[in-house]
C-alpha positions in Angstrom: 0.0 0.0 0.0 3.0 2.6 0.5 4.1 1.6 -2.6 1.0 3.1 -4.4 0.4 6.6 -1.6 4.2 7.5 -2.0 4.3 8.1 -5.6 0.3 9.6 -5.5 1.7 12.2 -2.7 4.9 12.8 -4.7 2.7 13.8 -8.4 0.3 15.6 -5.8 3.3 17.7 -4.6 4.9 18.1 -7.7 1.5 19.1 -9.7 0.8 21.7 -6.4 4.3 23.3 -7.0 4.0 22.9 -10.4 0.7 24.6 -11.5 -0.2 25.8 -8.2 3.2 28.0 -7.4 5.3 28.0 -10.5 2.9 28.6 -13.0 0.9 31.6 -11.4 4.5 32.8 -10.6 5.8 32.4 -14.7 2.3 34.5 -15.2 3.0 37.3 -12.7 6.5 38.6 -13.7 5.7 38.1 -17.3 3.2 40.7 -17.2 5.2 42.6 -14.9 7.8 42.6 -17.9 5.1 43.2 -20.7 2.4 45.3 -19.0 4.1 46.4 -15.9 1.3 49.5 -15.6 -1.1 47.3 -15.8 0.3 44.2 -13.9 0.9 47.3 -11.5 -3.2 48.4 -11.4 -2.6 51.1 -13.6 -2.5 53.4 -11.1 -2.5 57.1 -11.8 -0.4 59.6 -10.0 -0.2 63.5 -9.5 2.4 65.9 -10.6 4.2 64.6 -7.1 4.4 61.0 -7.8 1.6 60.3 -4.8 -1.2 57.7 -6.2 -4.4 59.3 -6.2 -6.1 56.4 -8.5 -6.8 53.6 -10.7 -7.6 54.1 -14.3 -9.6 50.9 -13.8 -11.6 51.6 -10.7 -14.1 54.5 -10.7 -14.2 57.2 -7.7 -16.8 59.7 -6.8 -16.6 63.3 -8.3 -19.3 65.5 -6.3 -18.0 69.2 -7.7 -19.9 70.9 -10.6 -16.5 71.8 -11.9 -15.6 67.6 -12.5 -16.7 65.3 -14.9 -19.3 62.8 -12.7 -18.8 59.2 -13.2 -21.7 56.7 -13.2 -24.0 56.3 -9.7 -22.5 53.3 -7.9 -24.5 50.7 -6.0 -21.0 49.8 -4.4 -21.2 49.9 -0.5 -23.7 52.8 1.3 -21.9 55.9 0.1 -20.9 54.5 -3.5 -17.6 53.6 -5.2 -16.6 51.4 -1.9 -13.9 48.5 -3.3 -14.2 46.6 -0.7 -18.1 46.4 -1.2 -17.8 46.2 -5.4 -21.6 44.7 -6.7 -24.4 46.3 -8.6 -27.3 46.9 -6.9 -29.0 43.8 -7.1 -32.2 45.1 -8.4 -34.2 43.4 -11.3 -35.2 45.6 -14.1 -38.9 44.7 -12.6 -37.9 45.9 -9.3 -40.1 48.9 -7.7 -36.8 50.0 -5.9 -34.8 50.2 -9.2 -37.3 52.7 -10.7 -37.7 54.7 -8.2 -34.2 54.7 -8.1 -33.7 55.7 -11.9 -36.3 58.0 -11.9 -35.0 60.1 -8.7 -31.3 59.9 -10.7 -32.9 61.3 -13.5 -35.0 64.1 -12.5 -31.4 65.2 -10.7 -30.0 65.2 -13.5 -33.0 68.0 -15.2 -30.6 71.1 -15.2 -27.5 69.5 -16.8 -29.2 69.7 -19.9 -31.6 69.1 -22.3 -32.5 65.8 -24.3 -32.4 62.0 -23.3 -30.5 61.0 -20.4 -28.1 58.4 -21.3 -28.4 55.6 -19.6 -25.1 55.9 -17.9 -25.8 58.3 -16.0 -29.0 56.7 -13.9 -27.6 53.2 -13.9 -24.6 51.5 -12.2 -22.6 49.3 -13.7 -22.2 45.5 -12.9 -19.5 46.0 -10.3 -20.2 49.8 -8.8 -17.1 50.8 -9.9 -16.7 51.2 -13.6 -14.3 54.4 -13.9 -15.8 55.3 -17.5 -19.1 56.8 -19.0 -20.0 57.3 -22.4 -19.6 60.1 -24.6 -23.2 61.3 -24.6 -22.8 61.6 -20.8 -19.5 63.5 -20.6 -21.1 65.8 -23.5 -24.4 66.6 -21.5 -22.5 67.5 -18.5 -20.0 70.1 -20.4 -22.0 73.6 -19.7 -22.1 72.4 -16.2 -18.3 72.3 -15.8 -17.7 75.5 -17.9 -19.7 77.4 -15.7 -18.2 76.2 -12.9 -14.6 76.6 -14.7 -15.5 80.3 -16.2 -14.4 78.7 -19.3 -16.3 78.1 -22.9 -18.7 75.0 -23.4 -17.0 74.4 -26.7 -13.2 74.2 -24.8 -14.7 71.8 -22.3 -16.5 69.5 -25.4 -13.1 69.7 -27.3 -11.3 68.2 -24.2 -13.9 65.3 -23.7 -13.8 64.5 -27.4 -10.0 64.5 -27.1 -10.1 62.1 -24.0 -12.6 59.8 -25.6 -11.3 56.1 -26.4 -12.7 54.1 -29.2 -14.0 50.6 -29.5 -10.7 48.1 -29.0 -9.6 47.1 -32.6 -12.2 48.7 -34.1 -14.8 46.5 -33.0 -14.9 45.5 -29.8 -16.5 47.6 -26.5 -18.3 51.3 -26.9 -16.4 54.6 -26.9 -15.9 55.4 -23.4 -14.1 58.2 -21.4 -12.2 57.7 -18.0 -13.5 60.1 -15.7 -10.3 60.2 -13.4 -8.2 60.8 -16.5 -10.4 63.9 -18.3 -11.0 65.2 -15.1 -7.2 65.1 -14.2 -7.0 67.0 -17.8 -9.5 69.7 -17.0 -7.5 70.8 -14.3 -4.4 70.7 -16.0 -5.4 72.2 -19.3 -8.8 74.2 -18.2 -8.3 75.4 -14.4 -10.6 78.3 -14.5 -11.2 80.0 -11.2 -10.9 77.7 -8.4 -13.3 78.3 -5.4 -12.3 79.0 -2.2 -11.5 75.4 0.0 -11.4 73.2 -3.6 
């Protein structure tokens, strides 16, 4: 009988170290090699070098002069990693409605026209760190007004920061929100308010 458990603990060991520690190990510091951003969580930093983001996980923008990401359903105040889900709620669901509707009529003095569905829904996770280009478009006059800047300056920066579908085909145009609003400040500071 230990004839036959040696060698069956001796492949289980090997297999373990194998595939279980070598393998994911190969994986890691290849990427780290190719894609070290993204191996890295393509974090984002400031003109010091301090992190102040992911390009891959959304954060909450309350300001009118910053370009507002998509509600999140993640944790009770929103955009909570540690608490990443949607909200749960079927597209039947009394409390999604009320939800969307509340969103939307929020969302009245932004603009005129449809409101994209981006902006009243969260994404699958709570933490999607884009929205689309008819949402970034229909929140422009806000953030020139609250800039002192032209609407048209402010539309020209969005359309500059919007990415296309991968290849061609794949995916929707989408803008990062961290990003453009990082780019606002940079290229279109206005007047900044006292205490922002």
């Amino acid at each position: 009988m230990l004839s036959q458990i040696r060698p069956a603990l001796v492949i289980t060991l090997f297999f373990t170290l194998l595939l279980g520690v070598g393998y994911p190990l190969l994986v890691t510091g290849i990427a780290h090699v190719a894609f070290p951003a993204q191996a890295g969580g393509s974090l984002i930093r400031d003109a010091n070098g301090q992190v102040i983001g992911s390009a891959l996980i959304g954060q909450a923008f309350a300001k009118p002069r910053y370009l507002h990401g998509r509600p999140s359903a993640a944790g009770t105040d929103g955009y909570d990693a540690s608490n990443s889900s949607g909200s749960n709620l079927g597209p039947l669901n009394p409390g999604l409605a009320k939800r969307i509707a509340k969103d939307a009529a929020g969302l009245v003095p932004e603009g005129p026209g449809a409101v994209p569905a981006d902006a009243v829904t969260t994404s699958a996770s709570g933490l999607d760190p884009d929205v689309s280009p008819a949402n970034a478009h229909r929140q422009a006059a806000r953030i020139a007004q609250a800039r002192g800047v032209s609407v048209e300056a402010v539309q020209m920066l969005i359309a500059s920061h919007t990415e296309g579908r991968w290849l061609g085909v794949f995916g929707q145009p989408h803008i990062n929100v961290l990003k453009t609003n990082l780019a606002l400040d940079a290229a279109l500071p206005g007047a900044q308010p006292k205490g922002q």
